[in-house]
C-alpha positions as CSV (number, residue, x, y, z in Angstrom):
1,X,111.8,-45.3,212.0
2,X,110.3,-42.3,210.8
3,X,110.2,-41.9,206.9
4,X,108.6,-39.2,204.5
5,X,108.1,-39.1,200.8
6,X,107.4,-36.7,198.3
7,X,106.0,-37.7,194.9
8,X,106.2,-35.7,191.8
9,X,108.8,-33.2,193.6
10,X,110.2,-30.1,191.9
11,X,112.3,-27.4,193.3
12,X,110.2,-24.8,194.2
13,X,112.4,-21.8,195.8
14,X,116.8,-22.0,195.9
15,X,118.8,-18.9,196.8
16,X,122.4,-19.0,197.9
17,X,121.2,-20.0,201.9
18,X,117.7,-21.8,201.5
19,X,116.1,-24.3,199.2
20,X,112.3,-25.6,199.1
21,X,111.4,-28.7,197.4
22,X,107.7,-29.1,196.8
23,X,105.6,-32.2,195.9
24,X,103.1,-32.1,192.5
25,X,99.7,-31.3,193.0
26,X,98.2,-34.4,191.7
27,X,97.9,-35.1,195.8
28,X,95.0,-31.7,195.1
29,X,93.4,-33.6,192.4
30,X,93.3,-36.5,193.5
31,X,91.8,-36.1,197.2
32,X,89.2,-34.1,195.0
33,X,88.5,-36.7,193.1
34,X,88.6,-39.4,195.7
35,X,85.9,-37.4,198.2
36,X,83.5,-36.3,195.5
37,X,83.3,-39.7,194.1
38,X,82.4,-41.0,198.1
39,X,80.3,-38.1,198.6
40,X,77.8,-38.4,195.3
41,X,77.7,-41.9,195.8
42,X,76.3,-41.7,199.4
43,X,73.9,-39.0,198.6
44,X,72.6,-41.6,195.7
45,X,72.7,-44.3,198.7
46,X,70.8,-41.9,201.1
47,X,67.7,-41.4,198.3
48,X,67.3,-44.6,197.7
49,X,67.4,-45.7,201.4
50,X,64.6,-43.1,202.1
51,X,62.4,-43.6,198.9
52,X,62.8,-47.7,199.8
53,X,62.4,-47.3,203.6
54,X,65.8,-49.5,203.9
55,X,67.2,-48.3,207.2
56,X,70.8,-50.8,206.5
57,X,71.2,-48.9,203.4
58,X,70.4,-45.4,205.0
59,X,72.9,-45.8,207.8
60,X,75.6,-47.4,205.3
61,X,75.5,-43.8,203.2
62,X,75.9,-41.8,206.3
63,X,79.1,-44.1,206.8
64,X,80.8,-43.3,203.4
65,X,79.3,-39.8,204.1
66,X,81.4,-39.7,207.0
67,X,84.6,-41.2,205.1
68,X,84.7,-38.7,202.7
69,X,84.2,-35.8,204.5
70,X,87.0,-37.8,206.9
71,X,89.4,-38.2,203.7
72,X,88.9,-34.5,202.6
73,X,89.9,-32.9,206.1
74,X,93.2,-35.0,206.5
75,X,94.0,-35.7,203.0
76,X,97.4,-34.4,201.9
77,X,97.5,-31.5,198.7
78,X,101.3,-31.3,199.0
79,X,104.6,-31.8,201.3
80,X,107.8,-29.4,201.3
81,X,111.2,-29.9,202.3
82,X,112.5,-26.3,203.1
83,X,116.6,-26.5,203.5
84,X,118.6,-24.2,205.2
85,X,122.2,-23.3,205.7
86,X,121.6,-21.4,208.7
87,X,120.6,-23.3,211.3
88,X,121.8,-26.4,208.6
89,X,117.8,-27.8,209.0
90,X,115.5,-29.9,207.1
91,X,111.6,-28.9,207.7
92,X,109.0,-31.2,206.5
93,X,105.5,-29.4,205.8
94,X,101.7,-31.3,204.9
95,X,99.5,-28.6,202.9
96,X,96.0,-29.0,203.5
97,X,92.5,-27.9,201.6
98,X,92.7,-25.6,205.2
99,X,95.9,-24.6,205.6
100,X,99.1,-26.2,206.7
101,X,101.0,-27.6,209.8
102,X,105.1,-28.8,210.3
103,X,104.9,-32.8,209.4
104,X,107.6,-33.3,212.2
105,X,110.2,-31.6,214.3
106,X,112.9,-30.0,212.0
107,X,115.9,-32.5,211.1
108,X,118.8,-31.0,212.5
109,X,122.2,-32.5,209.9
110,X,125.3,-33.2,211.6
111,X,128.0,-32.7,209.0
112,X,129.4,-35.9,208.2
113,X,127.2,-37.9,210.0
114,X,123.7,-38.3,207.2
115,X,124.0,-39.0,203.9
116,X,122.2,-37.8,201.0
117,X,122.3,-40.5,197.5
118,X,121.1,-40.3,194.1
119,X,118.7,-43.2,193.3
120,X,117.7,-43.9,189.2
121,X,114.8,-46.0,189.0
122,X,115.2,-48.7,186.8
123,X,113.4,-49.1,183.2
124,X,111.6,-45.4,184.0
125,X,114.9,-43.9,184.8
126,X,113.3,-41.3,187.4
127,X,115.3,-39.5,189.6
128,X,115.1,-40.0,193.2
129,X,116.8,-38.2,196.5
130,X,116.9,-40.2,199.2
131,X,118.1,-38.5,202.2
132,X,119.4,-40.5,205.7
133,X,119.7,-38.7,208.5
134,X,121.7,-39.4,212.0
135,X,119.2,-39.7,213.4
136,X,117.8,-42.8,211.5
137,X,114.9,-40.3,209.6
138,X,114.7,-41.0,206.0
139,X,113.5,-38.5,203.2
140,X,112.8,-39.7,199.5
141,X,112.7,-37.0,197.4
142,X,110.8,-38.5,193.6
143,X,111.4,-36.1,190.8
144,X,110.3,-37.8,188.2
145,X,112.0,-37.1,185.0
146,X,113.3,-33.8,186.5
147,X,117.1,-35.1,186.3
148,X,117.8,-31.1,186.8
149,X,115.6,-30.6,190.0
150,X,117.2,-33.9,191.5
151,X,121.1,-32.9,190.4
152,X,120.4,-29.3,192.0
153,X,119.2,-30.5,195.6
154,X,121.7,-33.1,195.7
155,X,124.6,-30.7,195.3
156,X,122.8,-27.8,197.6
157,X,122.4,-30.8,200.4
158,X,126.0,-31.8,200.0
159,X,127.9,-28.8,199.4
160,X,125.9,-26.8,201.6
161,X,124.7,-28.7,204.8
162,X,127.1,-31.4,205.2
163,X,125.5,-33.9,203.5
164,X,127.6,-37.0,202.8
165,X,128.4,-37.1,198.9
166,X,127.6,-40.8,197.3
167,X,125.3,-42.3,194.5
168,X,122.9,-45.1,195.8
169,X,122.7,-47.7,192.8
170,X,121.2,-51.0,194.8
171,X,120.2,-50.7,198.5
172,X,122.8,-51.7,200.7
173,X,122.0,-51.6,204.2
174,X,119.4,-53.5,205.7
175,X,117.3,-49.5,206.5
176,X,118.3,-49.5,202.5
177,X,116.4,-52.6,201.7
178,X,113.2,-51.5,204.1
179,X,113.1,-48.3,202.5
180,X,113.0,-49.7,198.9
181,X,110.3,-52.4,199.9
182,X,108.0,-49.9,201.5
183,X,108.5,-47.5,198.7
184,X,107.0,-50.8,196.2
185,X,104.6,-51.5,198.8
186,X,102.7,-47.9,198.7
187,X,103.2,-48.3,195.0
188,X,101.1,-51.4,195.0
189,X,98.7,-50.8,197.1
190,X,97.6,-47.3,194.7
191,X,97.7,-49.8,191.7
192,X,95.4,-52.0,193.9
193,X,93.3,-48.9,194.9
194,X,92.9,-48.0,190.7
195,X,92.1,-51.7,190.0
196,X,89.0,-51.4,192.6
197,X,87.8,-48.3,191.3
198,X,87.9,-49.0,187.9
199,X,86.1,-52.7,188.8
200,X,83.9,-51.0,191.4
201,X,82.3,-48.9,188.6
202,X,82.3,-51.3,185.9
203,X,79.9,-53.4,188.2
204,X,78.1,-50.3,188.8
205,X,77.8,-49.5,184.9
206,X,77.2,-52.7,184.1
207,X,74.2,-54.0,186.6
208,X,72.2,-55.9,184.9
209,X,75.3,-58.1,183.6
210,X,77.4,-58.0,187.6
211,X,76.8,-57.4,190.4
212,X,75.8,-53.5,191.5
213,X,76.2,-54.2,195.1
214,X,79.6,-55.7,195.0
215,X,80.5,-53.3,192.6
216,X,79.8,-50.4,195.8
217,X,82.5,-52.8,198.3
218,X,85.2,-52.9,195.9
219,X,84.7,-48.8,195.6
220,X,85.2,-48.3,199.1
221,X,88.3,-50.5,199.3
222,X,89.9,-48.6,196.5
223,X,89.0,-45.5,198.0
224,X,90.2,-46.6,201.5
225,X,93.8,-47.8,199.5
226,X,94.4,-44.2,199.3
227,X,94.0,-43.6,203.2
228,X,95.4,-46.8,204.8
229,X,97.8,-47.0,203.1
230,X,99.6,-50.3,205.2
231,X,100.5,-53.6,204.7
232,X,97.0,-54.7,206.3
233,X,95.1,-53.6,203.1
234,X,96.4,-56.7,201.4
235,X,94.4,-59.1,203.9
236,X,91.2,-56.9,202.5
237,X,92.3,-57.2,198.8
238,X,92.6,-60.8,200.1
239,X,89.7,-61.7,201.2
240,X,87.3,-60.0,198.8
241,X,89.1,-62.1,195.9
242,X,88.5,-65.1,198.2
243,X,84.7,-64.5,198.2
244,X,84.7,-63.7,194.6
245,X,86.0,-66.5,193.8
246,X,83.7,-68.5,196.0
247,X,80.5,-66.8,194.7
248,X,82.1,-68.5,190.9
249,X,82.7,-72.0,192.1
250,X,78.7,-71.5,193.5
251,X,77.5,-70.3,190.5
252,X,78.4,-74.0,188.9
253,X,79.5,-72.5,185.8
254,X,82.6,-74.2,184.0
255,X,83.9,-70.2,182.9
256,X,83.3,-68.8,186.4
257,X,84.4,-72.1,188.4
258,X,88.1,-71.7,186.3
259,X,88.0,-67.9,187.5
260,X,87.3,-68.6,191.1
261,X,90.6,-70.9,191.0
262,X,92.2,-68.1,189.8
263,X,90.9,-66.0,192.1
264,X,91.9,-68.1,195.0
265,X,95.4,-68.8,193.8
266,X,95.6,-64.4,193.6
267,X,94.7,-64.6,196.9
268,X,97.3,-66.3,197.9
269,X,99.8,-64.2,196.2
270,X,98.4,-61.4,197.8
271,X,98.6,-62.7,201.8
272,X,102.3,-63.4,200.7
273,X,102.7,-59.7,200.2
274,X,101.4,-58.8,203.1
275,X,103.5,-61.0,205.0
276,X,106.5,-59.5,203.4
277,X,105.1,-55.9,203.9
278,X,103.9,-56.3,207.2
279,X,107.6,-57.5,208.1
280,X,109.1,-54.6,206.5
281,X,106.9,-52.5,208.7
282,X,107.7,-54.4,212.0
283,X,111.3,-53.6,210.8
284,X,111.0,-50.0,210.5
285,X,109.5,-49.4,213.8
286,X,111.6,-47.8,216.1
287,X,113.5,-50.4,218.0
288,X,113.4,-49.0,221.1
289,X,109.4,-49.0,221.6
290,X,109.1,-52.2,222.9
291,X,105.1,-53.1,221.3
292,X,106.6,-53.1,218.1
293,X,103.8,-54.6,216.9
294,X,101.9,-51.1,217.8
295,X,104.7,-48.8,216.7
296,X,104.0,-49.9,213.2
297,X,100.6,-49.4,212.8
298,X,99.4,-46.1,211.7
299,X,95.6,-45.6,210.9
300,X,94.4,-48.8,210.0
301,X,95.5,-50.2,213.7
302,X,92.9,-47.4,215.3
303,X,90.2,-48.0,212.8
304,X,90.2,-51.2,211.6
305,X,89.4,-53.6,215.0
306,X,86.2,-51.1,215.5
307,X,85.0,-50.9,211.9
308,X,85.2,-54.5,211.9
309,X,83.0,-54.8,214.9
310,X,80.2,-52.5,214.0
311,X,80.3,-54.8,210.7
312,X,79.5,-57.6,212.2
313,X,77.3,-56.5,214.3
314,X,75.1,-54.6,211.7
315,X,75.8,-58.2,209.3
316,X,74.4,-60.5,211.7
317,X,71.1,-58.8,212.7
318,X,70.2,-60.3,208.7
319,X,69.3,-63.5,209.8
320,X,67.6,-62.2,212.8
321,X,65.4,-59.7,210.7
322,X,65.2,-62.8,207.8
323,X,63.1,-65.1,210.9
324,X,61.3,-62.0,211.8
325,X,60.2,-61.4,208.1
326,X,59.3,-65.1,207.9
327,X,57.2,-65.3,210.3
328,X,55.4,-62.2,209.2
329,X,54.8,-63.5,205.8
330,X,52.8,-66.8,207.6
331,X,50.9,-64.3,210.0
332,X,49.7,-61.6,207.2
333,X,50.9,-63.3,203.8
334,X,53.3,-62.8,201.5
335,X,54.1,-58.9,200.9
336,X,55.9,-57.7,197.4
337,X,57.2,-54.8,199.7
338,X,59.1,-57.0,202.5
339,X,60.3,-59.4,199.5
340,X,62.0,-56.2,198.2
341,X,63.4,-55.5,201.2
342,X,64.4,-57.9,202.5
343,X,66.1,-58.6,199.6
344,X,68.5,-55.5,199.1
345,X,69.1,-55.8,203.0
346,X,70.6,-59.9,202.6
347,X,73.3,-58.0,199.8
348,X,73.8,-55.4,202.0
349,X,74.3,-57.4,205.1
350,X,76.7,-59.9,203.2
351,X,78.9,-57.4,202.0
352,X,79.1,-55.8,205.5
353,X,80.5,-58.8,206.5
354,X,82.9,-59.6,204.0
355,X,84.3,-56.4,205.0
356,X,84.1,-57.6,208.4
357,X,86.0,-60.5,207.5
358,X,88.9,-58.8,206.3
359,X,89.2,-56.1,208.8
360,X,89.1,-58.2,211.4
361,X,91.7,-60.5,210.0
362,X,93.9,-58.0,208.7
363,X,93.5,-56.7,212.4
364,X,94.5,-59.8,214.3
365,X,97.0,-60.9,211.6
366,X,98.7,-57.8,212.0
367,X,98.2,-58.1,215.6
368,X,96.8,-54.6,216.7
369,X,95.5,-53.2,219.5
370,X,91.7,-54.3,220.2
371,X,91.7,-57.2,219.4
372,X,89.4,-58.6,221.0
373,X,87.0,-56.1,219.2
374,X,88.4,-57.8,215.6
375,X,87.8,-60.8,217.1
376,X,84.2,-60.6,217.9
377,X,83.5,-58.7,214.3
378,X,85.2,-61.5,212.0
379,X,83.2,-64.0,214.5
380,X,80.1,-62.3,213.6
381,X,80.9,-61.5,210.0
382,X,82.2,-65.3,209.3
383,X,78.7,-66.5,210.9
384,X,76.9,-64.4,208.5
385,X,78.3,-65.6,205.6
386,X,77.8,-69.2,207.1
387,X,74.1,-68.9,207.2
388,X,73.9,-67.4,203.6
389,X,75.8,-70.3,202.0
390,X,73.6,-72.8,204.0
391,X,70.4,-71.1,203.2
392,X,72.0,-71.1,199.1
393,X,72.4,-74.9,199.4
394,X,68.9,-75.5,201.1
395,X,67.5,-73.7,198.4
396,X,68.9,-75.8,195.8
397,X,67.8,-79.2,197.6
């Protein structure tokens, strides 16, 4: 069903017939922040690509190149909620860097018939309106600590449109319940998007000590927490803390092996959240589209089956290129150039496909469109990683 939230809202406009309620602008900020830090770090990729000759990592920058510029153009800055007496409408608005477009077709209130509840968030005491419509359209209005803002459109959408009056303490109703678990689930999935980031870059920072490649994956998935922002993402948090904790049990160190237990019971917690998101999305999907499963997915169901695809794809041709390079090394002799190479193309190729790996399985678990497309990435992406941990074990013979 269809569901809208504004965070950080204040009341922007109120006269005696109309009443605007704007979200902060830390949505303005944030996309700022979130397609500069995409956009240096693929002009960095691009210069080394071309000063090394590496064509993988060349072709990689142009695709978080193309993200960022992707993110900026359809990131949100803000969201209103204009309210009016006369006709008694609701108007959702998204503000873009370019402009601004209506969010959906005005909610028309039936006196009597929505409701419109007071929520306080527990330990934080923020104030939220959440708004339920006839029509089965939910509106959550966060204010924060702007117990003034929140008291003021509560009365103006009670008094004044028809609102039912009540105070919404626990969630009651089963749309209740859906609404508050979605509401964590977005929450989680920005924690999970900081935690990347901030990991991302301490690899980066700190390459001599971890790993600088890895450190560029777990980037991108934060970054791409802020965009997708669906249950599916937890397959990806998923699965790079599966190969983390795999690449510890190899390193045959007692510290790291106890970490990559860790690691893999996190992982586990985290596909447990997804199957509980995931549900709550299939339950929120209109219920008289028949593909459910389709209905609730949003970006990640158009994007993810292809991205996993063209990671496999790219991932696999390693191993092809390795042979090639082998057998150029017995023709002509060893070259310090192709060793170089060849290296920083295996640790690109291997984290393509770990990406691979969880796009294509967040794909088919949450059983999108395509899928034979996620099917053939994870496929290629899995055998990838299957030759690397058998040429890591030859090597040690």
């Amino acid at each position: 069903m269809p569901y809208w939230q504004l965070t950080g809202a204040k009341i922007d406009a109120e006269d005696f017939s109309q009443l605007t309620v704007r979200s902060g602008r830390r949505g303005l900020w944030m996309l700022l922040v979130l397609a500069c830090l995409p956009l240096l770090l693929s002009l960095t990729l691009l210069i080394i690509g071309i000063l090394g000759q590496i064509t993988g990592l060349i072709v990689f920058s142009i695709l978080i190149f193309s993200f960022s510029v992707l993110m900026l153009i359809t990131g949100n800055v803000s969201v209103e909620a204009h309210a009016e007496v006369t006709p008694r409408t609701v108007t959702l608005r998204r503000k873009y860097l370019g402009g601004s477009r209506p969010w959906a077709k005005p909610l028309v209130v039936i006196a009597g018939a929505s409701r419109a509840e007071l929520q306080r968030v527990p330990l934080t005491g923020a104030q939220r309106v959440m708004l339920y419509a006839q029509t089965g359209d939910i509106i959550v209005a966060d204010f924060g600590q702007r117990a003034d803002d929140a008291t003021r459109f509560l009365g103006f959408l009670q008094q004044k449109l028809g609102f039912n009056a009540g105070e919404l303490v626990q969630p009651k109703t089963q749309v209740e319940v859906d609404t508050a678990t979605h509401i964590a689930m977005l929450g989680e999935i920005r924690s999970w998007g900081w935690w990347q980031l901030g990991l991302g870059a301490l690899h980066l920072f700190t390459a001599g000590f971890l790993n600088a490649p890895w450190g560029v994956v777990l980037v991108l998935v934060g970054l791409a927490s802020f965009y997708f922002r669906e249950a599916s993402m937890f397959v990806i948090y998923a699965t790079t803390m599966v190969w983390a904790g795999l690449s510890n049990l190899l390193s045959g160190q007692s510290q790291w092996v106890v970490g990559g237990l860790f690691q893999f019971y996190l992982a586990f917690q985290i596909l447990r959240s997804f199957q509980r998101f995931r549900q709550t999305e299939l339950n929120r999907a209109s219920p008289t589209i028949i593909d459910v499963d389709q209905a609730a997915s949003g970006h990640a169901g158009r994007v993810f089956p292809w991205l996993a695809l063209v990671f496999g794809l790219v991932a696999i041709s390693w191993p092809f290129g390795f042979f090639v390079a082998v057998v150029l090394t017995g023709m002509v002799g060893p070259q310090p150039t192709l060793g170089l190479v060849l290296g920083q193309t295996e640790l690109f190729a291997i984290n393509l496909a770990v990406l691979g790996i969880g796009l294509g399985s967040a794909s088919l678990l949450s059983k999108y469109r395509y899928w034979l497309a996620s099917a053939v990435g994870l496929i290629l992406s899995a055998l990838t990683l299957l030759i690397e941990l058998a040429l890591i074990l030859l090597l040690r013979q």
